[in-house]
DRENNUNU-911100 format. One record per residue: residue in one letter; chain; residue number from 1; x, y, z of N, C-alpha, C in turn. Coordinates in steps of 0.001 Angstrom, whole numbers. Each point is the difference from the previous one (the first is absolute). Layout:
<sites>
 resn chain resi     nc1     nc2     nc3    cac1    cac2    cac3     cc1     cc2     cc3
    A     A  NUM       X       Y       Z       X       Y       Z       X       Y       Z
...
</sites>
This chain:
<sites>
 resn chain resi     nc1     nc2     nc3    cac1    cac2    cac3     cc1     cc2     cc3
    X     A    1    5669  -25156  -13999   -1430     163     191    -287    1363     620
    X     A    2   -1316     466    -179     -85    1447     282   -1329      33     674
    X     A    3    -291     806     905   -1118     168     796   -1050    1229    -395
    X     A    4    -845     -28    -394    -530    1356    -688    -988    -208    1166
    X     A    5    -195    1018     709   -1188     545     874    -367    1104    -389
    X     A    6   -1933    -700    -342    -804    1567    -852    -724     281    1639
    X     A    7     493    1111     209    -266     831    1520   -1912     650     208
    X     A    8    -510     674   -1537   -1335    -423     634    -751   -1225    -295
    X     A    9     518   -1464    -587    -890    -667    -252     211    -806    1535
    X     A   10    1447     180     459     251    -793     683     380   -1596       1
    X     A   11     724      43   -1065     463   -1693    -646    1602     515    -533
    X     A   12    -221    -835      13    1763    -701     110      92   -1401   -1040
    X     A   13     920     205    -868    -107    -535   -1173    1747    -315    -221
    X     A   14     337   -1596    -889     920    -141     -43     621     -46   -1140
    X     A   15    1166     420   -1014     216    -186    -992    1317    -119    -228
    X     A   16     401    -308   -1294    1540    -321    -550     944    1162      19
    X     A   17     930      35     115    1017    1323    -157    -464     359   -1350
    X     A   18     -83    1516    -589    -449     399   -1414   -1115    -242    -474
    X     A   19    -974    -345    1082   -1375     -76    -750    -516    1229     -94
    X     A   20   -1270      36    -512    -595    1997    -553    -899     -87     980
    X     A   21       0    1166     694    -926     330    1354   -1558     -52    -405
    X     A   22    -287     587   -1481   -1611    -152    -264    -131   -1586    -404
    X     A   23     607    -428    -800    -571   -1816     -27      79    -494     976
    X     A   24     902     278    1295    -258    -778    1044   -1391     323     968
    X     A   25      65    1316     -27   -1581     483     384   -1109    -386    -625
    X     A   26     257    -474   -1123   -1295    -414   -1000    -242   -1327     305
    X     A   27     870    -916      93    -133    -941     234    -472    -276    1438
    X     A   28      -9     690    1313     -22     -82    1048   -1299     535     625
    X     A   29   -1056     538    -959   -1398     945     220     409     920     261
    X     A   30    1141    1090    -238     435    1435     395    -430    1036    -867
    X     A   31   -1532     359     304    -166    1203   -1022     989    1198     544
    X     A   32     415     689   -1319    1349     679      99    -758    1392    -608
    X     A   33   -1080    -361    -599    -659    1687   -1234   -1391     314     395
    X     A   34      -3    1691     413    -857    -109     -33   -1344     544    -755
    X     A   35   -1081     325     -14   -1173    -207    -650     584     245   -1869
    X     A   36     612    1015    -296      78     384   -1348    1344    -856    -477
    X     A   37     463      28    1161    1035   -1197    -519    -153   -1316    -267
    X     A   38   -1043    -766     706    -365   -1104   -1068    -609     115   -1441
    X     A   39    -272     884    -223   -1034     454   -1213    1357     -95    -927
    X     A   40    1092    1226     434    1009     415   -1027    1230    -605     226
    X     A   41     536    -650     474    1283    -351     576     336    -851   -1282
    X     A   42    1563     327    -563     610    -820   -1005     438   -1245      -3
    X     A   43    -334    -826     786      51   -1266      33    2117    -464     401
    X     A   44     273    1003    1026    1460    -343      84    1059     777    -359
    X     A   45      88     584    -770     699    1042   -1231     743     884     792
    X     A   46    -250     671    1037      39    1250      53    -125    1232    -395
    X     A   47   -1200    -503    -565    -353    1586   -1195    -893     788     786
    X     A   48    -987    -597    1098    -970     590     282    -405     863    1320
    X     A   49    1288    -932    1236     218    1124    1022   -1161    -636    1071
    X     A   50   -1021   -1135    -186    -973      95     731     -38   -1429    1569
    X     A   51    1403    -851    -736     244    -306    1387    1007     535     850
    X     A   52      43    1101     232    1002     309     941     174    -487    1375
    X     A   53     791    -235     741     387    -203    1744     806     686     386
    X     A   54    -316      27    1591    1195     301     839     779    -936     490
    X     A   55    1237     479    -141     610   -1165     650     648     434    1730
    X     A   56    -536    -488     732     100     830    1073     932    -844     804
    X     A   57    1192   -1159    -223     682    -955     530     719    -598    -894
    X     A   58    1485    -572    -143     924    -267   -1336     -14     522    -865
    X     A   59    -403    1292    -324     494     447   -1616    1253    -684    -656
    X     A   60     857     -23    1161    1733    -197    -592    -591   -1787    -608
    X     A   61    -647    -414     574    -163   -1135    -536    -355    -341   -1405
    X     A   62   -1089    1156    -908    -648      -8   -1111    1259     579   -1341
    X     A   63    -461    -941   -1001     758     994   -1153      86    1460    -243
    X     A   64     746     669    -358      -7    1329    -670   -1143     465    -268
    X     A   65    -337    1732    -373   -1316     216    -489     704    -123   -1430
    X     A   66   -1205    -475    -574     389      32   -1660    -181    1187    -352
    X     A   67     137      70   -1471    -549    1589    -717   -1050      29     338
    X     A   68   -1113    -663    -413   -1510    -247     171    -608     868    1548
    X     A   69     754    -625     523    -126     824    1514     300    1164      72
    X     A   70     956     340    -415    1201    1492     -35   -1679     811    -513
    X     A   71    -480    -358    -953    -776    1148    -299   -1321     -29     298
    X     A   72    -587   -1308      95   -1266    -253     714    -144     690    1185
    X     A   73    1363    -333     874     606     757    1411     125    1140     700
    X     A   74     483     759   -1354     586    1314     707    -372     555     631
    X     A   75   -1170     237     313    -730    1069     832      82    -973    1673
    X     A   76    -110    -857    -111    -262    -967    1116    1129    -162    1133
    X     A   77    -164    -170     906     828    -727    1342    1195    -761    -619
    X     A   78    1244    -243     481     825   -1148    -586    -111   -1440     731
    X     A   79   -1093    -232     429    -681   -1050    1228   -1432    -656    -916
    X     A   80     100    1035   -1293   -1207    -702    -980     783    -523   -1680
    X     A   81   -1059   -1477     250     725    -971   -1323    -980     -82    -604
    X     A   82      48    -701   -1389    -857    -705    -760    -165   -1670     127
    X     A   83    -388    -229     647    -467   -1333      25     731    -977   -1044
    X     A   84    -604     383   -1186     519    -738   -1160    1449      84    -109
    X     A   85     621    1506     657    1563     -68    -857     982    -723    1312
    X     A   86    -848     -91     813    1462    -799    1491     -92   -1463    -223
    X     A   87    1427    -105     703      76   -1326     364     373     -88     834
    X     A   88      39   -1238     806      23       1    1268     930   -1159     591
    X     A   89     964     546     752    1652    -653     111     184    -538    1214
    X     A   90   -1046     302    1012     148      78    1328   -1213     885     844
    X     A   91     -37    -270    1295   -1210     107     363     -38    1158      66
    X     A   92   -1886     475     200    -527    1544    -479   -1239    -157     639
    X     A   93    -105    1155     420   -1655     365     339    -469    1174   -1001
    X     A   94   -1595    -239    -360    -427    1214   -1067   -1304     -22     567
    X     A   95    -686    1561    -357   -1146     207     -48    -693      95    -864
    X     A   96   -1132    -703    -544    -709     410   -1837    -352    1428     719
    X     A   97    -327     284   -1625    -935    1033     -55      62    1471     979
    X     A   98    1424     286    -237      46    1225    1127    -423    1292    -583
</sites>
């Protein structure tokens, strides 16, 4: 079991080893996008770059960055994910929308 704490909503949320950090936020009221990103966001994919996080606590805990990330990414912090492409192995704290 894994502890995901979203640091500005301030909740704390529980899930299975390998679940995906944005369905568990979705399911939990965690808006993760913001204004143009609800409009455009690819529904999961990683095509679109518009849920990103920080992960500011367990990285070692989350899967690999995928490709998807590698290039959505590059310019970015190595402390920023895609929502859609992690999973989550063990406990983590994140911030939406950094």
């Amino acid at each position: 079991m894994a502890n995901i704490k979203f640091v500005n909503e301030q909740t704390e949320i529980i899930a299975m080893d390998g679940a995906n950090l944005r369905i568990k936020a979705m399911e939990h009221g965690i808006d993760l996008y913001k204004f143009m990103g609800k409009l455009t966001n690819c529904g999961g994919y990683g095509q679109c770059g518009t849920c990103i996080v920080e992960i500011t606590a367990g990285a070692d805990q989350l899967s690999p960055r995928t490709a998807s990330e590698e290039r959505k990414l590059k310019r970015k912090p190595a402390s920023y994910r895609l929502a859609c492409q992690v999973l989550v192995n063990g406990d983590v704290s994140v911030k939406t929308k950094p």
